[in-house]
C-alpha positions in Angstrom: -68.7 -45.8 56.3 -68.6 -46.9 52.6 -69.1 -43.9 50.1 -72.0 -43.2 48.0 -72.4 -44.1 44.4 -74.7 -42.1 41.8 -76.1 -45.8 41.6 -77.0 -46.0 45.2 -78.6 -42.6 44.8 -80.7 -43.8 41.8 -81.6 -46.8 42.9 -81.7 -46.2 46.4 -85.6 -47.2 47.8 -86.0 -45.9 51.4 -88.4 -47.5 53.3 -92.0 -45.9 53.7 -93.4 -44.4 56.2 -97.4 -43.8 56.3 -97.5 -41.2 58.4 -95.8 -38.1 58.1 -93.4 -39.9 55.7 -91.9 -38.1 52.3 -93.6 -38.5 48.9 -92.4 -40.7 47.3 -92.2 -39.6 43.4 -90.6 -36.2 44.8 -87.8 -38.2 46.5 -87.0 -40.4 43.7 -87.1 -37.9 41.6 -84.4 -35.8 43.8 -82.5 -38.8 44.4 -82.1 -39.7 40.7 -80.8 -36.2 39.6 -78.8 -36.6 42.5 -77.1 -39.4 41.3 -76.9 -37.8 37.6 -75.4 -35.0 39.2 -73.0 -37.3 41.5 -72.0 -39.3 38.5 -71.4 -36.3 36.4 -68.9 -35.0 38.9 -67.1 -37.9 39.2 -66.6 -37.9 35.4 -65.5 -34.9 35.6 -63.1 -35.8 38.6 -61.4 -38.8 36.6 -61.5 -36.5 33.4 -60.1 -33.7 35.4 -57.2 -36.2 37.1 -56.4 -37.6 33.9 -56.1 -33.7 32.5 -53.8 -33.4 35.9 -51.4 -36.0 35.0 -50.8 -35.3 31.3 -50.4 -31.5 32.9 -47.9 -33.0 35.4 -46.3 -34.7 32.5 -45.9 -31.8 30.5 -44.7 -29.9 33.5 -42.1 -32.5 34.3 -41.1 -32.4 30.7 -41.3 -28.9 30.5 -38.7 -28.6 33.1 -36.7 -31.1 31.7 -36.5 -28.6 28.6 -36.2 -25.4 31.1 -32.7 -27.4 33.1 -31.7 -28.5 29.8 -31.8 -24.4 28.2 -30.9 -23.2 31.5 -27.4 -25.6 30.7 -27.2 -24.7 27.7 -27.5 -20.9 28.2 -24.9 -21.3 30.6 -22.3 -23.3 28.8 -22.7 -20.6 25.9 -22.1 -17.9 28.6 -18.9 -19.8 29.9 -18.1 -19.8 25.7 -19.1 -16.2 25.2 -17.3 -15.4 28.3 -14.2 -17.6 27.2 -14.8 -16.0 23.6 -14.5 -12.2 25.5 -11.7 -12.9 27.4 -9.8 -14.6 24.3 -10.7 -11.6 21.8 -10.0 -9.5 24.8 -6.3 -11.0 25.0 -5.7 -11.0 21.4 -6.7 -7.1 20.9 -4.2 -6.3 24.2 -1.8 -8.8 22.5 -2.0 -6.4 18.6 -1.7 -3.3 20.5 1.5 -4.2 22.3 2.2 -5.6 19.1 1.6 -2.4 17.4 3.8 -0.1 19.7 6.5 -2.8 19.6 6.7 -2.1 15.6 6.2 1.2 16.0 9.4 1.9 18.4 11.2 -1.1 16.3 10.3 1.2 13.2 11.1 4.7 14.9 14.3 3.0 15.7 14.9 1.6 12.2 14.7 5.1 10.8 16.5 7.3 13.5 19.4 4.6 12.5 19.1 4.9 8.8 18.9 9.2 9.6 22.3 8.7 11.6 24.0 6.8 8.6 22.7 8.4 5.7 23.7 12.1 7.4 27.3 10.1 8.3 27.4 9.5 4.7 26.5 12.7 3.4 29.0 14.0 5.8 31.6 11.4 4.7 30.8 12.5 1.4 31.0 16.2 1.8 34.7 15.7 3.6 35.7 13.4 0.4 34.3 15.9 -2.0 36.1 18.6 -0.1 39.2 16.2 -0.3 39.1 15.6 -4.3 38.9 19.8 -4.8 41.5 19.9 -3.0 43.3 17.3 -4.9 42.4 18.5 -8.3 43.4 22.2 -7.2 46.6 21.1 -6.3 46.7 19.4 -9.3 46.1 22.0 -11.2 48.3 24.3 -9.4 51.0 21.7 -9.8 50.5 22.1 -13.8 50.6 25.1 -13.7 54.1 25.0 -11.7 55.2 22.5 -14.3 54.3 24.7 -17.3 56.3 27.5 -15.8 59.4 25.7 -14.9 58.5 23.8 -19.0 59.3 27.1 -20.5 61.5 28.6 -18.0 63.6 25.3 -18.7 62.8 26.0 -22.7 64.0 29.3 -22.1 67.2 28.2 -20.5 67.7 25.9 -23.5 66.7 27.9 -26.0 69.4 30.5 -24.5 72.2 27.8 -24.5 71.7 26.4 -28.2 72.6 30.5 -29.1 75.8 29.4 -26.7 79.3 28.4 -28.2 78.6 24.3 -28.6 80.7 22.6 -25.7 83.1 20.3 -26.0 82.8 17.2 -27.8 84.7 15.2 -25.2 82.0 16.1 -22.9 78.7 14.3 -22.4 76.2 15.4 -24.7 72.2 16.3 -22.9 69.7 17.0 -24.4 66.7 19.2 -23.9 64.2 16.7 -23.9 65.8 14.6 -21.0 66.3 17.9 -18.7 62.7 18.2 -19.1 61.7 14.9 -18.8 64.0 14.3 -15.5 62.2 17.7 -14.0 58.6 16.5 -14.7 59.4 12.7 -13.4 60.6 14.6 -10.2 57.5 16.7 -10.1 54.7 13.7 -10.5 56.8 11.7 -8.2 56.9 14.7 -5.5 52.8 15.4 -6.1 52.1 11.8 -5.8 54.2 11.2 -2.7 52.1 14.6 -1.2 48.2 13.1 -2.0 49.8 9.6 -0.6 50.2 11.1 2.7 47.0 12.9 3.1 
């Protein structure tokens, strides 16, 4: 059966019948809007499938874009993700960092503590040491100054003595008390030597 065009509608003429028939005017008149009516809906049919292709286009297009986003979105959540697990490593990386420095630095200073209180120490025994020194020092002096006029003494008391005999080997004061103080330096020096 071959389909019916608005054409065939309008210019359809179906054959008369006398008797009992249709009128005429009224069915040429309903077959001719039919036909308007048909052709108008098959405009809109190739108007409405020409709309449904360029829609189908878009669409395809569309969700070209959407797959192309959806990669996209996806490669910068493997970066962020990357990103994140990189910043992530770094920070753990500064922290042990940190605590490293910070026992390195704890260290540093419990060792410089250690040898600046062995100095002070090492300086407290040396001070010690010197005061010692210098009191024995001065005691020494003090020894020598004694026996000094003690020897004077003894000098003074043998010039008031008959004078001895010529033939004799003259000493003088001076060398007794220089011989006494050689012996005391040499004595004190040999003493701080062995401490």
């Amino acid at each position: 059966m071959t389909p019916i065009t608005p054409d065939d509608l309008e210019h359809a003429k179906p054959p008369r019948v006398y008797v009992g028939g249709y009128n005429t005017d009224f069915t040429d008149d309903l077959l001719r809007r039919a036909g308007w009516q048909l052709r108008q809906l098959l405009h809109a049919q190739k108007k409405l499938a020409k709309e449904s292709e360029a829609c189908a286009a878009a669409l395809a297009e569309a969700q070209a874009e959407v797959a192309e986003l959806r990669a996209k979105i996806q490669e910068h959540e493997g970066r962020q993700e990357l990103i994140g697990t990189t910043l992530s490593a770094a920070q753990r990386a500064a922290r042990e960092a940190r605590a490293e420095a910070r026992v390195e630095g704890e260290q540093l200073i419990a060792k410089a503590r250690k040898k600046a209180e062995k100095a002070l120490d090492d300086l407290g025994h040396e001070r010690a040491r010197l005061a010692r020194e210098v009191e024995d020092l001065l005691k020494l002096r003090e020894q020598t100054r004694e026996e000094i006029r003690a020897s004077l003494g003894g000098a003074l008391a043998r010039l008031d003595e008959p004078a001895p005999d010529p033939a004799g080997p003259a000493v003088s004061v001076a060398d007794v008390l220089e011989k006494r103080v050689d012996e005391r330096v040499t004595a004190a020096s040999s003493t701080q030597r062995r401490r």
